[in-house]
N, C-alpha and C positions, 0 to 999 in steps of 0.2 A: 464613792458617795459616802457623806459623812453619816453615823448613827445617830439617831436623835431618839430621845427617852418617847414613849407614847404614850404615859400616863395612865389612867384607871382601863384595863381590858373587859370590865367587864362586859361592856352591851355589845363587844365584837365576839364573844364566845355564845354556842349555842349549845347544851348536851341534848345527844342525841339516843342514848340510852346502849347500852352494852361496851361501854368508855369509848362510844364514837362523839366528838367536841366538833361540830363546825367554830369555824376560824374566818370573823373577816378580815381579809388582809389591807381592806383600805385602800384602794390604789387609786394613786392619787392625793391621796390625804382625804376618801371618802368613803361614805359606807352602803353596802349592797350592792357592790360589782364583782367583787371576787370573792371565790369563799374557796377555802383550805381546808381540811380536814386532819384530824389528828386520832389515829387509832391507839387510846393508852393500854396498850396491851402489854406483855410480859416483855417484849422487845419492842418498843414505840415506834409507832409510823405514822409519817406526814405524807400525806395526800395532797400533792399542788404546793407551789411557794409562791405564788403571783408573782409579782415583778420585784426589779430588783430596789423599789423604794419602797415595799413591803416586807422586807426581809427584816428590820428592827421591830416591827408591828408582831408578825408568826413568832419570834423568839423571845420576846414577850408576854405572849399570850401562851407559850409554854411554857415557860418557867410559874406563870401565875397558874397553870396545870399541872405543877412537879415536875416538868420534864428537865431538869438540869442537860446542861452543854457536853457532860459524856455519858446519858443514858438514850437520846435518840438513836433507835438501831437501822430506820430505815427512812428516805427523802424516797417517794415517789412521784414523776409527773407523767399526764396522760401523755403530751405532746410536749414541744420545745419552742411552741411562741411564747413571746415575752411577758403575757398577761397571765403564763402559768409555770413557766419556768425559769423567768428571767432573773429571780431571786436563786438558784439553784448555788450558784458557784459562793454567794455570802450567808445563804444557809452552811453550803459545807465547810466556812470557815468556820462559822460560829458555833457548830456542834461537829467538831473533829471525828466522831469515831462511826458517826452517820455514812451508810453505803448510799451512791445516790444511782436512784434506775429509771431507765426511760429506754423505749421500742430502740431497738437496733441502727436504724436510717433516724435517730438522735443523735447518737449518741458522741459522735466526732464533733458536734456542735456545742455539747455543753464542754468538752475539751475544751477548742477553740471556738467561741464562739465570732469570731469578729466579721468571716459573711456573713452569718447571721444578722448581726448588727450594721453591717454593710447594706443589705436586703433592707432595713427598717428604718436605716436610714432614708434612702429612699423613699419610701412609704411616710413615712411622718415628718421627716425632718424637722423644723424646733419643736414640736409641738413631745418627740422622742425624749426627752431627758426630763419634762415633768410627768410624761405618761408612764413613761417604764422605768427609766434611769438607763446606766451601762452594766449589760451581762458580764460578771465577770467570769472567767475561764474555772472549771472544775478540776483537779488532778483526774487525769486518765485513769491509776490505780485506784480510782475512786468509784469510777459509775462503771456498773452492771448493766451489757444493756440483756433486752427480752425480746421475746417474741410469745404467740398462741401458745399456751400450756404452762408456760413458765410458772414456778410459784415463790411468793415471797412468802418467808419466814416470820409470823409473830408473834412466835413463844405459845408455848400451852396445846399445842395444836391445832391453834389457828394461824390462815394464812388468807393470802390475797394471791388468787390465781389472772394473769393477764389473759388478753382479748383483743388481739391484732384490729384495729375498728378505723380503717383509713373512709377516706372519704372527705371530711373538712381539713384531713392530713394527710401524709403518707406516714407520718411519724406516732402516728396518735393509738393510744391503747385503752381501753374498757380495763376497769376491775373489779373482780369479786371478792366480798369479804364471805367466807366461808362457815362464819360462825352467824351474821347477819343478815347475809343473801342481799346485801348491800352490794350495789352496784356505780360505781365511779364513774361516769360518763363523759368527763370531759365536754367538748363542746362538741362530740358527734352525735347528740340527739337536740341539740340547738343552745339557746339562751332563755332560761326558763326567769321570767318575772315577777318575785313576789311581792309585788306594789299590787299586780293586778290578776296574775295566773296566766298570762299570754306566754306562750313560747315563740320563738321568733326562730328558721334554721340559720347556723352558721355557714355562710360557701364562702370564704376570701380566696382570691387568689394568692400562689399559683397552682394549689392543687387540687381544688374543688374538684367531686367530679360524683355526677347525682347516683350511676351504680353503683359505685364502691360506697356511696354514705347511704342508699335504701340497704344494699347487705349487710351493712353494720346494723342498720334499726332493724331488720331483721333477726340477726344475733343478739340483739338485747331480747327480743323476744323471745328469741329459742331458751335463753338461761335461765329467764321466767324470775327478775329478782325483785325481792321484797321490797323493795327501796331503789327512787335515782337520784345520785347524788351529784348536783348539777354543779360544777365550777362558776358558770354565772347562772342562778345563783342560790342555792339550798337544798335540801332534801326535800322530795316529793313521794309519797305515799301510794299514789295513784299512779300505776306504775302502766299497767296496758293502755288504759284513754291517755295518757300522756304520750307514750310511743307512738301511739295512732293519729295523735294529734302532729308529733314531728315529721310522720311521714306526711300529713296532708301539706302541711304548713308549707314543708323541701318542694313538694309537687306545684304546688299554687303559685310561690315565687321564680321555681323554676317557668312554666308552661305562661307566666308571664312575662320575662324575657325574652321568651323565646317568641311570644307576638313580636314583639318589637324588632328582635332581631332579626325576622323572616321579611319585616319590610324594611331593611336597613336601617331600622334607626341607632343610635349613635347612645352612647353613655348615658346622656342626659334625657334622651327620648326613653330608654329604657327606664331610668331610676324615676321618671315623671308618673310612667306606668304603674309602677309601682307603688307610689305613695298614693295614686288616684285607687288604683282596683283592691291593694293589700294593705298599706298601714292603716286605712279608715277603718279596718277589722277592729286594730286593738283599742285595749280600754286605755284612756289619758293616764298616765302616772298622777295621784293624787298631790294634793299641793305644797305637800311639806318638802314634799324631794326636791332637795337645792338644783338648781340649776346645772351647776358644777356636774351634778350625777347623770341628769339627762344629757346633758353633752358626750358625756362620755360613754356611757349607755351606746348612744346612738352613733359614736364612731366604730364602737365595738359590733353592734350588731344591726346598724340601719343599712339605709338603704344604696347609699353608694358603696361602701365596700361588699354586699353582699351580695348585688349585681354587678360590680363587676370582676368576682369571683366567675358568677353563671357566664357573662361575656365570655373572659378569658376560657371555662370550657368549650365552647359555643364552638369558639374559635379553631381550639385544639381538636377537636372533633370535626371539623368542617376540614381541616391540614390533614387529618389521617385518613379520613374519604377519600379526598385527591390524591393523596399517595398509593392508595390503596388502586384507583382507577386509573394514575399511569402506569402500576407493577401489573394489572391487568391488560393494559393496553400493549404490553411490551411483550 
């Protein structure tokens, strides 16, 4: 994908106080979907790279933050979809000396990512190359992966400890900044709105799966952190009723699929369900927000991908019962 200059950065940078910079990365060529984060600390780290036609937008809005092409010391992403790590491989060319880390069950993918991109294919097909662009592959000797405990390095004494937090992944990791009690969430506490304050959960398939994303909201609560800093889309203050609220949100749309699905109904019957009992919740996005943004908004976190996320558990849970009840039978 060609680089294209992005012009004045300023209204896509936010400071966040103790050199934490949100970052929006535009995706798309628009603004309040993705946010990236940038710790200018003694050894710099980048939190999230969005996608891979956001990758000229972050390196931009870094250098207009000082960060020159060989002083980034660290690229981290919570997971390896392409709305957060799909810029990973043209971040690492553009700043060479940056380690790139992500959970463990990532990490072959930002190597190679082209299942990946095979997988997304499917899922998007043309609509794929203006949403995300092409992942390009990361050197191997490049990416760190992690797991629970791990800590990243950033300078001075501070660090970012990871937080295994599956549930909207299998790949997906929490993090703590240790100097801020900042908390990196990714999309395992949902899609947080600031047009209106609404959170919405994330469940895509294929890995949703509602216990492993209530224990990760869980572990957000255990860590107790000052701050959540939401990839869609900003820093939130209000940290417990925000949790609280993700769990309710996860339960609501989950336990309404599952009406649905208890009397067979079908994709459509379920997502119908849903926009009747659960989006009439949120507040309208006010009027300014281009069109272009709610489109995309709502691919990312409405209502058919995120029911049929809940199907696809629905299903896998219903396949392990039956197995379960001919290894009993047998």
């Amino acid at each position: 994908m060609a680089e294209q200059a992005t012009g004045d950065t300023g209204e896509d940078i936010v400071p966040l106080g103790d050199e934490v910079f949100a970052i929006d990365t535009r995706m798309a060529g628009y603004r309040g979907i993705t946010s990236s984060y940038l710790i200018r600390s003694e050894r710099p780290c980048v939190v999230e790279v969005g996608t891979a036609g956001s990758a000229p937008v972050l390196r931009d809005a870094l250098h207009s933050l000082g960060v020159a092409p060989q002083d980034l010391a660290t690229v981290v992403v919570t997971h390896i979809h392409l709305d957060h790590a799909g810029g990973a491989g043209e971040i690492a060319r553009m700043f060479p000396r940056a380690e790139i880390v992500v959970h463990e069950r990532g990490a072959r993918h930002l190597a190679d990512p082209s299942r990946l991109m095979a997988s997304a294919r499917m899922v998007w097909g043309d609509r794929l190359e203006v949403l995300f662009g092409e992942m390009a592959p990361t050197e191997a000797t490049r990416i760190r992966a992690v797991d629970t405990g791990d800590v990243i390095d950033l300078g001075a004494g501070r660090t970012l400890t990871a937080h295994y937090s599956p549930g909207h992944a299998k790949h997906h990791i929490g993090l703590v900044d240790s100097v801020t009690g900042d908390l990196y969430v990714g999309d395992a506490a949902g899609m947080y709105t600031p047009y209106t304050g609404d959170l919405r959960p994330a469940t895509p398939p294929p890995d949703f799966d509602l216990e492993a994303a209530l224990a990760s909201l869980r572990l957000f609560g255990d860590i107790k952190p000052q701050r959540l800093m939401f990839s869609h889309f900003g820093a939130v203050d209000e940290v417990e009723p925000t949790l609280a609220r993700s769990v309710e949100e996860l339960r609501l749309w989950v336990e309404t699929v599952q009406q649905s699905h208890s009397t067979d109904g079908d994709l459509d019957h379920a997502v119908a369900l849903v926009r009747e009992r659960v989006l009439e919740r949120y507040r309208p996005l006010p009027a300014e927000v281009p069109q272009e943004t709610r489109e995309i908004l709502d691919l990312l976190g409405g209502a058919e991908g995120n029911v049929s996320g809940i199907l696809h558990w629905l299903d896998r849970l219903e396949a392990e019962r039956a197995a379960a009840g001919r290894e009993t039978a047998d």
